[in-house]
Each structure stands twice: as C-alpha cells, then as structure tokens.
DOBADO-900529 format. One record per residue (C-alpha): x, y, z; residue number from 1. Coordinates in steps of 0.25 Angstrom, whole numbers, always signed. Example, Ala and Ser with C-alpha at 12.3 -4.5 7.8 and 13.67 -1.06 7.14 Angstrom:
2
{{+49; -18; +31}; 1}
{{+55; -4; +29}; 2}
***
This chain:
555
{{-171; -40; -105}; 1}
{{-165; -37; -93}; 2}
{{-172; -29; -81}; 3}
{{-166; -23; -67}; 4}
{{-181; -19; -65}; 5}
{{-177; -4; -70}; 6}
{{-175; -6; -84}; 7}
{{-175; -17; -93}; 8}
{{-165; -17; -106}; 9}
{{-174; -15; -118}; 10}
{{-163; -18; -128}; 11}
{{-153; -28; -130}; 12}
{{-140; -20; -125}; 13}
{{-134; -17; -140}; 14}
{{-146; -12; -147}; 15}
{{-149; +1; -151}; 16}
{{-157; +9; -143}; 17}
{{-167; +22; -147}; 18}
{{-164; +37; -141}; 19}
{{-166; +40; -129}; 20}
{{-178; +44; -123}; 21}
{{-186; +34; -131}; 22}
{{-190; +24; -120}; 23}
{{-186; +10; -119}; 24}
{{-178; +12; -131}; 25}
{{-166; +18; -122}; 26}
{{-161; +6; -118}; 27}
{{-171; +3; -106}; 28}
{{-185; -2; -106}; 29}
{{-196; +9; -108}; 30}
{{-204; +15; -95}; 31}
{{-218; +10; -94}; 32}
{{-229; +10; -85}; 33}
{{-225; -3; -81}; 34}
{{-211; +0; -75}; 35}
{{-206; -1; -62}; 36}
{{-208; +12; -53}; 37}
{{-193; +15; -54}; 38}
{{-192; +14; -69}; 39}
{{-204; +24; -69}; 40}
{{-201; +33; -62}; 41}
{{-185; +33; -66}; 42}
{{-182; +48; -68}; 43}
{{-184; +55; -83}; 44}
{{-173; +64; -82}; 45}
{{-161; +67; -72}; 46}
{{-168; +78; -64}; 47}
{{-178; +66; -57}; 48}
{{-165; +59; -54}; 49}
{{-167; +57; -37}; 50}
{{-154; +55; -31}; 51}
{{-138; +56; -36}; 52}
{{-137; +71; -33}; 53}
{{-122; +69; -33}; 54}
{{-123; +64; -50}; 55}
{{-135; +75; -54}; 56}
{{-127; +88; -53}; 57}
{{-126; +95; -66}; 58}
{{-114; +90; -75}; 59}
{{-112; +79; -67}; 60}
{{-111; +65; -74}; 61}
{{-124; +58; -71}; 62}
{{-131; +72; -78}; 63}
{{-120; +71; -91}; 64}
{{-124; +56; -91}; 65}
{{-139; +58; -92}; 66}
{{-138; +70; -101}; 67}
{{-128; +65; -111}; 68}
{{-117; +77; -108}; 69}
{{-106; +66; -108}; 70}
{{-104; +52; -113}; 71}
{{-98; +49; -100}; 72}
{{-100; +32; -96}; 73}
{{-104; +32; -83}; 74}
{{-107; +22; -72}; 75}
{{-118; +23; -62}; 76}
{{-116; +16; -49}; 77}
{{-126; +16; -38}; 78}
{{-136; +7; -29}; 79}
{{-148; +1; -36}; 80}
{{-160; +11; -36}; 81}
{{-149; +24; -38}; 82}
{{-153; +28; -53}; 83}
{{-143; +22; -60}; 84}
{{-154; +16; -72}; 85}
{{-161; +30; -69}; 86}
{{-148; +36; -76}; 87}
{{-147; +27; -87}; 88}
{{-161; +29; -90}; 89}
{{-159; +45; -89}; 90}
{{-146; +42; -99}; 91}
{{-154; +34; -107}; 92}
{{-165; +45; -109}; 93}
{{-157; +58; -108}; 94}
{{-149; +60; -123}; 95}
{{-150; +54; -137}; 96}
{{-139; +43; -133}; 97}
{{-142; +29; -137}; 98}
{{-142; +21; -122}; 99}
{{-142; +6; -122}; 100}
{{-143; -1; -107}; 101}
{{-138; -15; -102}; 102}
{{-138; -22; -90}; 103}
{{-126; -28; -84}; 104}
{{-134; -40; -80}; 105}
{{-136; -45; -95}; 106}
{{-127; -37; -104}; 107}
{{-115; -44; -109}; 108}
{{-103; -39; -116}; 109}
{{-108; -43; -130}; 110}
{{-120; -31; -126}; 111}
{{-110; -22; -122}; 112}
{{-102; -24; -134}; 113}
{{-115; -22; -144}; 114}
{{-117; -8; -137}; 115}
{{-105; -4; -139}; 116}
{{-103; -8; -156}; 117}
{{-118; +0; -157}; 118}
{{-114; +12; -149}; 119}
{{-100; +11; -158}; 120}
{{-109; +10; -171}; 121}
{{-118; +22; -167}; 122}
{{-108; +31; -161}; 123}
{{-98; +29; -175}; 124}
{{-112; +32; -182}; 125}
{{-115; +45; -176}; 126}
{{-126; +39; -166}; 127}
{{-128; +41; -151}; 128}
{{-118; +38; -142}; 129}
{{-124; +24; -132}; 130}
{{-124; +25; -116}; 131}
{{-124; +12; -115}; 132}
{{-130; +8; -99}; 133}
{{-126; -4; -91}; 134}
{{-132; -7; -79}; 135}
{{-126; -14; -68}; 136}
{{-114; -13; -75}; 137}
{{-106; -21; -63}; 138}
{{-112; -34; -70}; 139}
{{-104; -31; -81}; 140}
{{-91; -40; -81}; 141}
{{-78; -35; -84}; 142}
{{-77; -40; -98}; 143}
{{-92; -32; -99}; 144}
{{-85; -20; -94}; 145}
{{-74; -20; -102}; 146}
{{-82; -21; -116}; 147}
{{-87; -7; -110}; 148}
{{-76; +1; -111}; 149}
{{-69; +4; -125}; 150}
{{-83; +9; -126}; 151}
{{-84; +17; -115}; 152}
{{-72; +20; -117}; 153}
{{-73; +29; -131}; 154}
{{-88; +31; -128}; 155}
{{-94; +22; -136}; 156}
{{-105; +20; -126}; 157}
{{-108; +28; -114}; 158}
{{-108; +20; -102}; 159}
{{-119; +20; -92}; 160}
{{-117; +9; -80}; 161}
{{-125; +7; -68}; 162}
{{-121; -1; -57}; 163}
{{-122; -3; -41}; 164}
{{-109; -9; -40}; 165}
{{-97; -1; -37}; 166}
{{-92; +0; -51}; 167}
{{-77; +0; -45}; 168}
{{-79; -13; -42}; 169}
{{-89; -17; -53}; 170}
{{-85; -11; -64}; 171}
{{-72; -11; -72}; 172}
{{-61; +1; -69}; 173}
{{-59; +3; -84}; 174}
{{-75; +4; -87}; 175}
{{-77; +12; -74}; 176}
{{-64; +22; -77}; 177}
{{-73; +25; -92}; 178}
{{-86; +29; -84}; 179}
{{-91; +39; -74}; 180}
{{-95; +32; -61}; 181}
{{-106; +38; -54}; 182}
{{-110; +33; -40}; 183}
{{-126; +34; -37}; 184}
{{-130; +37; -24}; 185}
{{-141; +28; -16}; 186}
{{-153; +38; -15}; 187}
{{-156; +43; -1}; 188}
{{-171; +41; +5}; 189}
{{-175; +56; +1}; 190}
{{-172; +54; -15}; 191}
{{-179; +40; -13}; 192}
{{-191; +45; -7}; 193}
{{-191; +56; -17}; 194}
{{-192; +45; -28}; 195}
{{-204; +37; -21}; 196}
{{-213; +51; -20}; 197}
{{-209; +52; -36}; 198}
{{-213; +40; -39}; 199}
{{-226; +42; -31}; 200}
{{-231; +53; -37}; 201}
{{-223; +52; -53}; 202}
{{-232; +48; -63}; 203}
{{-221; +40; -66}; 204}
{{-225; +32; -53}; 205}
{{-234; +31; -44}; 206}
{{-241; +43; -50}; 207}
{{-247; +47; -36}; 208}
{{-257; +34; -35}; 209}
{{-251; +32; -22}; 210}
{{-246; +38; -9}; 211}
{{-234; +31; -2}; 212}
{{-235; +34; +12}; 213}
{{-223; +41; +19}; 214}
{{-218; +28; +27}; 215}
{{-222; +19; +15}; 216}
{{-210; +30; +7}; 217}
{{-201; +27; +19}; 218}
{{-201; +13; +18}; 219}
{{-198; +15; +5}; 220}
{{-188; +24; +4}; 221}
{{-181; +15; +17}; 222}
{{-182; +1; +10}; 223}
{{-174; +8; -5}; 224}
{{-162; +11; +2}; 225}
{{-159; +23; -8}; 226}
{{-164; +12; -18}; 227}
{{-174; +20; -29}; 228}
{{-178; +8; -36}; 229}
{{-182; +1; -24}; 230}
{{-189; +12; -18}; 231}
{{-198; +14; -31}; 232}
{{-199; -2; -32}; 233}
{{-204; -3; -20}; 234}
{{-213; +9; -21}; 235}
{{-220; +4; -32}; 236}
{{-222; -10; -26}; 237}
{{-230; -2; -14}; 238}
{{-237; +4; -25}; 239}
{{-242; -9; -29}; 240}
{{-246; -14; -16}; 241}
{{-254; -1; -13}; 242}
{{-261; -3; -26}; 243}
{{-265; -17; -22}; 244}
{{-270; -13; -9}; 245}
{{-279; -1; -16}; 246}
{{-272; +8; -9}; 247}
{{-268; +22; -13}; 248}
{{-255; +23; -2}; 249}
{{-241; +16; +0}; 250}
{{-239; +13; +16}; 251}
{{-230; +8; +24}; 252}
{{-236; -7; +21}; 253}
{{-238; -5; +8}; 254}
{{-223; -2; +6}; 255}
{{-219; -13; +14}; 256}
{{-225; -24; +6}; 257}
{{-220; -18; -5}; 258}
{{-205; -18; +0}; 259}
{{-201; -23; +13}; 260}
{{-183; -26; +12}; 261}
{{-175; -15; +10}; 262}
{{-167; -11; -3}; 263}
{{-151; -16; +2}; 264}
{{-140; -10; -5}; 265}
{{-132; -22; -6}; 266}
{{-125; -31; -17}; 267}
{{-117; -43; -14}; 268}
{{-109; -39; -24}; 269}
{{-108; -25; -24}; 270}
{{-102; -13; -18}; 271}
{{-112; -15; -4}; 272}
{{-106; -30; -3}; 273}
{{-93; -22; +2}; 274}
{{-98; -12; +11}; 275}
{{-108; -20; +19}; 276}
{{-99; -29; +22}; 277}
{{-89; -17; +24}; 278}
{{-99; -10; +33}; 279}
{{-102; -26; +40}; 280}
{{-88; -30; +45}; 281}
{{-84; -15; +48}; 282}
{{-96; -13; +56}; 283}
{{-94; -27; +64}; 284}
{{-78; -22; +65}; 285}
{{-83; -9; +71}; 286}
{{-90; -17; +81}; 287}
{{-104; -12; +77}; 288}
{{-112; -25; +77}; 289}
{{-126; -17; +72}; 290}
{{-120; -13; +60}; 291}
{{-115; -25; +58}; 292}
{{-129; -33; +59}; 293}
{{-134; -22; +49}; 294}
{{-124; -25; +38}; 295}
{{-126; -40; +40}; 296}
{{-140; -36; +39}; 297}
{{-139; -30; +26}; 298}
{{-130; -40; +20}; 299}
{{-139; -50; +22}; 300}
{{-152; -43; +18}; 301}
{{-145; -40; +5}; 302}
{{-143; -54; +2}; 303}
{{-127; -56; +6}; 304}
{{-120; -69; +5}; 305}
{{-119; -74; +21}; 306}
{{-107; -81; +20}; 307}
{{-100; -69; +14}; 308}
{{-104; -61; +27}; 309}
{{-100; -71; +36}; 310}
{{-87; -72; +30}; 311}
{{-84; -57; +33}; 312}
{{-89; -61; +47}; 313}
{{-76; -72; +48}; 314}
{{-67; -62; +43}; 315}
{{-72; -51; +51}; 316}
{{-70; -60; +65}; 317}
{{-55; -60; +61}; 318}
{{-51; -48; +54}; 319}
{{-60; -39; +65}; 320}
{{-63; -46; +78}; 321}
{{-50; -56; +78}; 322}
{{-45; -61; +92}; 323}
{{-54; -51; +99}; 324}
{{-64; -61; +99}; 325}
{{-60; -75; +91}; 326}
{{-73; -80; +92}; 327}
{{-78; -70; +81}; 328}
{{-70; -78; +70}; 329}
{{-78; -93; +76}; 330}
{{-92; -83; +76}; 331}
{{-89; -78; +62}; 332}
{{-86; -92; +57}; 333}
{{-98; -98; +63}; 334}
{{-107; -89; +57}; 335}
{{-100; -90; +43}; 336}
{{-102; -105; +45}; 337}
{{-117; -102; +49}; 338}
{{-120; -95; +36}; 339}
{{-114; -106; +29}; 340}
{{-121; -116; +37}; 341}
{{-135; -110; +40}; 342}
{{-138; -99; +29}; 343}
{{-147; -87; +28}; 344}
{{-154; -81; +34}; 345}
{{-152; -89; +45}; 346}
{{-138; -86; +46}; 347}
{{-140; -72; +47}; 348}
{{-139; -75; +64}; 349}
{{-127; -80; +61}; 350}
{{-121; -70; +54}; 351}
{{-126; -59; +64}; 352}
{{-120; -66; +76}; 353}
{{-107; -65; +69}; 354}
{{-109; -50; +67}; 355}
{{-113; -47; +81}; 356}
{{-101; -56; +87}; 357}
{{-92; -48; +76}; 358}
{{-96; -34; +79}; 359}
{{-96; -36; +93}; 360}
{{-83; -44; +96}; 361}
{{-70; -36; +100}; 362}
{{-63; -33; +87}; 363}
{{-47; -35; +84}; 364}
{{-41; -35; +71}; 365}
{{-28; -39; +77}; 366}
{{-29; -53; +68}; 367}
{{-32; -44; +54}; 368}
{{-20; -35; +56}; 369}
{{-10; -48; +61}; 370}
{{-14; -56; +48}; 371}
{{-11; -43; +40}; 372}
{{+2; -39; +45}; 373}
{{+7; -52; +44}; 374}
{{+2; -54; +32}; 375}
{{+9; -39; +28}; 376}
{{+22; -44; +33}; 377}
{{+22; -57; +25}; 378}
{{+20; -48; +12}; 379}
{{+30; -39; +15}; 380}
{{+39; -51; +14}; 381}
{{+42; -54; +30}; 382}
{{+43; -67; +36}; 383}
{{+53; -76; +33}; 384}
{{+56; -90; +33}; 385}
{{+48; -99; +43}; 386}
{{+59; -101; +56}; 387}
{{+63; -114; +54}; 388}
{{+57; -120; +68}; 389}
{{+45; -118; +63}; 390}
{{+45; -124; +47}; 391}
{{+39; -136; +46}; 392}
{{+47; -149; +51}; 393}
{{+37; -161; +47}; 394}
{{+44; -165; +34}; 395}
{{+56; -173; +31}; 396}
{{+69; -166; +31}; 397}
{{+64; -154; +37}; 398}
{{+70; -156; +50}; 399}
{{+84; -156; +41}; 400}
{{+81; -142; +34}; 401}
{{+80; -138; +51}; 402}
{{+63; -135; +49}; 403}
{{+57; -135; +64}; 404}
{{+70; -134; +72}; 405}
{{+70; -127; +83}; 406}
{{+54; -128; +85}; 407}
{{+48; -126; +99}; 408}
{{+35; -133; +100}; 409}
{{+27; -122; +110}; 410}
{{+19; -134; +116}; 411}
{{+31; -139; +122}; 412}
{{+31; -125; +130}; 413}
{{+22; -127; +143}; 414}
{{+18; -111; +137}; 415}
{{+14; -115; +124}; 416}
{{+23; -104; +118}; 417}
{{+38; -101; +116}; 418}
{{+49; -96; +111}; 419}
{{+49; -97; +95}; 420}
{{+51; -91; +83}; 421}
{{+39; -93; +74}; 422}
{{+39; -81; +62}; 423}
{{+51; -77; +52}; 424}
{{+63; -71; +56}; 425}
{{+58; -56; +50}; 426}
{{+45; -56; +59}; 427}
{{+50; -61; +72}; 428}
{{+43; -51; +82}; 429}
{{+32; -47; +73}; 430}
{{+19; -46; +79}; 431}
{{+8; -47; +71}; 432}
{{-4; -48; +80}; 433}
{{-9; -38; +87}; 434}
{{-19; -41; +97}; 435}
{{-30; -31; +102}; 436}
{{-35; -29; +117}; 437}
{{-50; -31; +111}; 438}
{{-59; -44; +116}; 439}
{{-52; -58; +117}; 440}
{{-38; -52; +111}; 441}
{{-33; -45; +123}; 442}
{{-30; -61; +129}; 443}
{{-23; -61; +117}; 444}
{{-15; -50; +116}; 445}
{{-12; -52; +131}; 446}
{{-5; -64; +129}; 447}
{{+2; -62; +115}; 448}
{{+14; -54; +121}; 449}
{{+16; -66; +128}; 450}
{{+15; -75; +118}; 451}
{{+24; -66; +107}; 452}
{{+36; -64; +118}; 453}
{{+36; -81; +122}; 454}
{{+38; -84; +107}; 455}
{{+48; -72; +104}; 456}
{{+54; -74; +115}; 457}
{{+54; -60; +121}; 458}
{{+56; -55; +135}; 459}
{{+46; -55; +145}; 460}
{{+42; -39; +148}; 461}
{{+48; -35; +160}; 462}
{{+39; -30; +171}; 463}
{{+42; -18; +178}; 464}
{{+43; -19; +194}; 465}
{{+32; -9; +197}; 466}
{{+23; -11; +183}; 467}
{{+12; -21; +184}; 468}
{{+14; -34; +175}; 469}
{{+9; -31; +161}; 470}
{{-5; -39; +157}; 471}
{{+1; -47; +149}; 472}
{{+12; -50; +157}; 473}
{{+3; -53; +171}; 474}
{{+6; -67; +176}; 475}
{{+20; -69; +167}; 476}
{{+33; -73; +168}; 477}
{{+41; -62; +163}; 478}
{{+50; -74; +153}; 479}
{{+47; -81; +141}; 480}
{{+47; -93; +147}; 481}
{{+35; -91; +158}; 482}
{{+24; -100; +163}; 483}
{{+13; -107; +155}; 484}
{{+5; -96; +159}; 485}
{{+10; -85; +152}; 486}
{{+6; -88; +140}; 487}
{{-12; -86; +140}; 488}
{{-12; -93; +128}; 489}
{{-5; -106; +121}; 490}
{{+1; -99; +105}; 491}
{{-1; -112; +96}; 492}
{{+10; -111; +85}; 493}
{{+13; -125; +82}; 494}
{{+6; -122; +68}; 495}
{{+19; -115; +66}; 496}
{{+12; -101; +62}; 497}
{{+18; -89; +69}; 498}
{{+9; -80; +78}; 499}
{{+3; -67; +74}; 500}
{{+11; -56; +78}; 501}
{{+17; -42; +75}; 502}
{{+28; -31; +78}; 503}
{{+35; -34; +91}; 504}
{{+34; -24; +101}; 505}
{{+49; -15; +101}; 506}
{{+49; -19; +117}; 507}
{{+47; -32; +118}; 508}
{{+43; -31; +132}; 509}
{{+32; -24; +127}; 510}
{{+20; -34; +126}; 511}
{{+9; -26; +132}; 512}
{{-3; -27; +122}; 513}
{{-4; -11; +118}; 514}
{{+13; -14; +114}; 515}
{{+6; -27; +107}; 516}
{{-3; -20; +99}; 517}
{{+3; -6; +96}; 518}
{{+7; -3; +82}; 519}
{{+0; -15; +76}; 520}
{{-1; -18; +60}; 521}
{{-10; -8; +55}; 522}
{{-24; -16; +53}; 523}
{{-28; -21; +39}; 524}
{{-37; -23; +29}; 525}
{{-42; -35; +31}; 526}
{{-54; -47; +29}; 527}
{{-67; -43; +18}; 528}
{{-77; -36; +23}; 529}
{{-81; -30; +10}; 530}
{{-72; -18; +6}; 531}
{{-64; -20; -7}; 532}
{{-52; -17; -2}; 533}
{{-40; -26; +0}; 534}
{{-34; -30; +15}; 535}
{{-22; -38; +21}; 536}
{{-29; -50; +28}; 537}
{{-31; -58; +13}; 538}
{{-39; -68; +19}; 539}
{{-50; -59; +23}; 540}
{{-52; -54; +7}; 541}
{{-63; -63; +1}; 542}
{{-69; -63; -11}; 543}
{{-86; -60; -12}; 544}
{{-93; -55; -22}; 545}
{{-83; -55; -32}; 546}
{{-75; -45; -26}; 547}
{{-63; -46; -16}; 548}
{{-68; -41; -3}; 549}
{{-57; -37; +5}; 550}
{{-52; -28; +14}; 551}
{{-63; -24; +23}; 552}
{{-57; -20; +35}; 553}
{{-51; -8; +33}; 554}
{{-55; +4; +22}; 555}
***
C-alpha cells in the first residue's frame, strides 16, 4: 500500500472498484477519525474548494471535470498543498463513474495496462466509463506514458493526472496534446488563513476545542508558503502540543514547537531548479549582491547539490564579470574547490564570498560575446587554411611541404610583438573582442589598439598639430616600429592560436576605444544558469538534473 500521507491506495491499481460515493471503495482509503487534519477536512463538494478562482467559473473545465459533463482527460499541475488530490477526491465522489487511482511512485505499465483491458471490458458491456487518476504523473517513464495513450486516445479511460512538475517538460507531447492542462495557483495568505479558521471551528476539525491565537495563525499562515497541507499539518501538530500542556489555546510558542522551518518551494529536479538559479545568476549579473545572498539562501535550505552552485559561480565569473575583474574566475574556482574539499555546511562561507565578489565586481561580457562570434563565423564556414608560417614544423619532412617558413618569433622583437599574419586569409582585420571601459578592462582596452595595429601592420593615427594626443596614443611613437615602451603589455602567441578579435574599424587610424567598441557582436545566450533554453557559448550548457541546462543568459 502506498501513502503520500493524504491518501493511501486501497486497491491494487486493476481491480474493480464500487460507485462512487461509497467510501474507501472509490479508489482512496476511507475517512476516519484517525485521519490526518487535511484529509479531514478535505472539501465535500466543489463550492468549499478555497482558491483557483480562475478554474471555478461555470463551464469551465475543472466544473465539467468534477461534475461529469465531459469525458475530458485532464492534467492537474500545481505546487504541493494546491488541491490537486482534493479534485480527484471530488471526481471520484461526484458521478456514478467507476475511479481507480495509482501513484506514479509504484505503479508500473503492467497496472496501467490492467486498467485499461477492465475499463475495455466494462465499457463494450455497457458499464461505467473509468477516470483512471495518476498522481505524480511526472514519475511515469516514457514507455509508462506511452501505454496511456491508445486509451486516452479513443476514451477508454478518462485521464486524471496530478503533478508539480512542469508537464512540458515532464510529460510526453503526445499524452499531453490528448489532455486539458490546468495550471493550479499557490494559495495567497488570506485563502490559507481562511482554511485554518475552518479547521478550527469544522466538526470536521478541531471542532471549536481550541482557540488559535492571532500571531500563533500568522506564524502559521507565514511558514506554508501558499502550502494548504502544510498549514493544516502543522496546525494539528499545535494542536497536539496544546493538548499536552492542558491548555485550551494555540500561541505563538506553541506553534513554534510545533513547526519552526518554513515550507520551500523548491525541487532539484523540478521547474524551481531552473528559475532559482535563473533568479541567482541574474540578480548577481545585475549587480544586486542582497538578492543574490537570498537565492543562495534558498538553494541551500532546500537541500541543493553545492557543487552544482558553485559550478554556475565558475561560469558566471567568465561569461558576466570577464576581464573587468580576472580575479573572479581564481575566486569562483576556489570556492568550487572549497565545496569539494570542505563540504556543507561549512562551505556555505565559501560560497557566499564568492557571491559577494560576483555581485560586486565590474561586469563585462566582452569574453561571452568574443567566444560567440567567433564561434558564429566558424559555423558559417569562414576561416580558411592555417597560413603556412604558423603550421606545425616539428615533424620530418615538414620543412619540405614549406610548414613554418616565414615564422617571426616575437621574442626576438625587443617589444615582444610584431608584424604577422596569424588567422586565415577571410578573417584578416576581424576583430572579435571587444573590450569594455568597466574595472581592470579599461588597461586592456587601452593597449589593444596598439597591439591589433603592430601585428597588422597598420599606420600609426596621425596627430593633429593643435589636438592633444589621444590616451592611447600618449607617450608613442607614431610608427610600428616604436620603443619597448609602447606596447604596456608583452602578447604571448607562441602557442600559435590567434588573438581574440573582431571587425576592423573602416578608418584605420581610428583606434580610440568608443571606435573599438562601437557596433559590436550583439551579446549571446550564453553559459547555464537554469533556463532551458539553448545559447552559443557550448561550453557553458551542462547537464544537471537530467535536463540540459543551458542558455541562461539571455530570455
């Protein structure tokens, strides 16, 4: 027998089941005295339904469903604590139609399939037609799935699902295009409040025995979270504990023994997975360092794997902070390591000194969108052969096929730069990398004009008698060929992999940075921060939770 501490499966999933109305016989475990305060108190008819105004207007679906006007399948998704059992019960109850339930959890195809020949049998007889409900339906595999739908399908059964993932990802696009999906809403803190004053006074609960104190029902109603089943749980725990102390009144203390941690909406592999970690790295890209502690907060209350936040950190210090601060990617590393190394809870510190250095730190993306156009261009089928100076020259003959001639070795330059070709002939002057003006990358994009015309080879920018020197050409030499000291920086290309760079400017003596930056590759989709959908920097997408998560930057 299996229990999700609402109802309990009386029958094995194939047998026959009695009309409705006629107790446990309808496919769930009778109400007794003895019954958790939700299942008591679980609404007789659809007018005590609290909550999903939006499905309760007349005609709507949920009211067909629940009175038998249409044999409509129908799947229920909602958080936990929303009424999706409630429903079933009310189906189950409403009309003469013979309701088997299952769970997900312990149900296999061969109990699909026996539900399906009985409901055949009874429905070529003359008999009721079956709504067979499944709860947690996103447990099903697709082979479970796909026994449903011939039935489905020509209405053999009526399907009734419940689950709290999002079915467009949980649930199979043939089985869901056969149903009616209705979304469930979290109840606000009014229709939960409602629902604790019921149980109160109902007979049903509390039956008026006890009185629950205004800021005893606030801490209640605060610590469900919209989550009906928690607020009743835990109400009937205070309960409890004010009948131990022989008192006739719920405080404040009293409900604080009784429940003290808060209900989190979140599953590690559900629908929240995505957009806390959505809401995480946006909130830290948006320079927000508060929000950012809060969703760490609620990822790790929840119970999220550590390592798979930290690794969102180590994308996130290169895909959002990039050369505005270079630290961020060592800091981020660190703290992945830390977590690897040290463990929770300890390593909570660690992962918070990472977020505080990420939300804080300049942000550039300049890195995400130079890996993504380049990337682009290599799809599009540009780049051609490797120049022949630059192919490999180690092996035996390949001095003869002409591979390394013509090489210039930039350390034997007294700048550590020159002159040479280093990408295909189709993407000489493309310039990929555009820096920003933001933390540590101003030095940089300061000295790459210099750097870009040395090894193309372009003119220095003539200076106008009465115009100051531009700031990045302060202190230069106005040839290719100036002192040590023009270049800030040594360029180390002796790995043979060509520089980061994009569209050269029309003017080439155009190398101010606003010239640099102007009419840059339009940013990308880039590394996983939880969204599903798909972005250009591949190397960011990483798969957790069974899914793909990709694409987070940009929605």
């Amino acid at each position: 027998m299996q229990s999700d501490a609402l109802f309990s499966l009386g029958e094995p999933a194939g047998a026959p089941s009695a009309p409705a109305g006629s107790g446990a016989a309808d496919g769930f475990t009778e109400v007794g005295p003895d019954s958790p305060l939700p299942v008591r108190l679980r609404p007789a008819s659809l007018d005590e339904l609290v909550g999903q105004e939006h499905l309760l207007a007349p005609g709507a679906p949920l009211r067909q469903l629940v009175s038998g006007g249409a044999p409509m399948s129908v799947i229920l998704w909602g958080p936990p604590g929303s009424g999706k059992t409630t429903i079933a019960h009310l189906v189950a109850r409403a009309t003469d139609r013979r309701f088997v339930a299952m769970s997900a959890l312990s149900a296999g195809v061969k109990d699909v399939r026996a539900v399906i020949d009985t409901a055949r049998r009874q429905r070529r007889s003359g008999g009721p037609q079956t709504v067979l409900f499944i709860d947690e339906v996103h447990r099903f595999s697709k082979t479970q799935q796909d026994s449903l739908l011939a039935a489905v399908e020509d209405r053999t059964v009526t399907l009734l699902a419940a689950t709290t993932e999002n079915p467009y990802f949980s649930v199979i696009s043939p089985l869901l295009s056969r149903c009616v999906l209705l979304t469930l809403q979290p109840l606000d803190d009014e229709a939960v409040r409602g629902l604790l004053r019921r149980a109160v006074a109902d007979e049903r609960g509390l039956g008026g025995a006890l009185v629950l104190e205004p800021a005893a029902e606030d801490h209640l109603v605060r610590l469900a979270a919209g989550d009906v089943r928690k607020a009743l749980t835990a109400l009937e725990a205070a309960a409890a504990s004010a009948g131990a102390l022989g008192t006739g009144r719920i405080d404040l203390a009293t409900a604080e023994q009784a429940v003290d941690v808060a209900a989190v909406r979140y599953d590690r592999d559900g629908d929240a997975h995505y957009d806390v970690i959505s809401a995480f790295i946006k909130s830290m890209r948006g320079s927000d360092v508060d929000a950012a502690l809060h969703w760490l907060a609620r990822m790790l209350v929840a119970g999220e794997d550590a390592r798979f936040i930290a690794r969102r950190l180590v994308v996130f210090a290169s895909e959002d902070v990039g050369m505005a601060d270079p630290s961020a990617l060592s800091v981020a590393t660190a703290a992945a390591h830390a977590v690897e190394y040290v463990g929770l809870p300890e390593a909570q510190l660690n992962l918070a000194q990472a977020v505080i250095h990420m939300a804080t730190a300049p942000k550039s993306n300049s890195a995400t969108t130079a890996i993504g156009a380049a990337m682009a261009d290599v799809r599009a089928g540009r780049g051609g052969p490797v120049p022949r100076g630059l192919r490999d020259a180690h092996y035996a003959g390949a001095r003869g096929l002409g591979h390394g001639a013509g090489y210039r070795y930039p350390h034997d330059d007294q700048r550590g730069v020159l002159t040479q070709q280093y990408v295909p002939d189709d993407l000489v002057g493309t310039d990929y990398y555009q820096p920003t003006q933001h933390g540590g990358e101003r030095a940089v994009a300061a000295r790459l004009p210099l750097l870009r015309r040395i090894v193309r080879g372009l003119p220095a920018p003539a200076t106008r008698p009465d115009a100051s020197p531009r700031p990045e050409a302060r202190g230069t030499r106005a040839d290719a060929s100036a002192a040590p000291a023009e270049v800030p920086a040594r360029v180390d290309t002796s790995s043979g992999r060509p520089p980061a760079s994009e569209q050269a400017p029309d003017d080439p003596a155009e190398t101010s940075h606003a010239a640099t930056r102007a009419s840059g590759p339009a940013p990308t989709a880039a590394a996983a921060d939880g969204d599903r959908t798909a972005g250009p920097p591949e190397a960011g997408a990483e798969k957790d939770g069974g899914r793909i998560a990709a694409g987070e930057g940009q929605q």
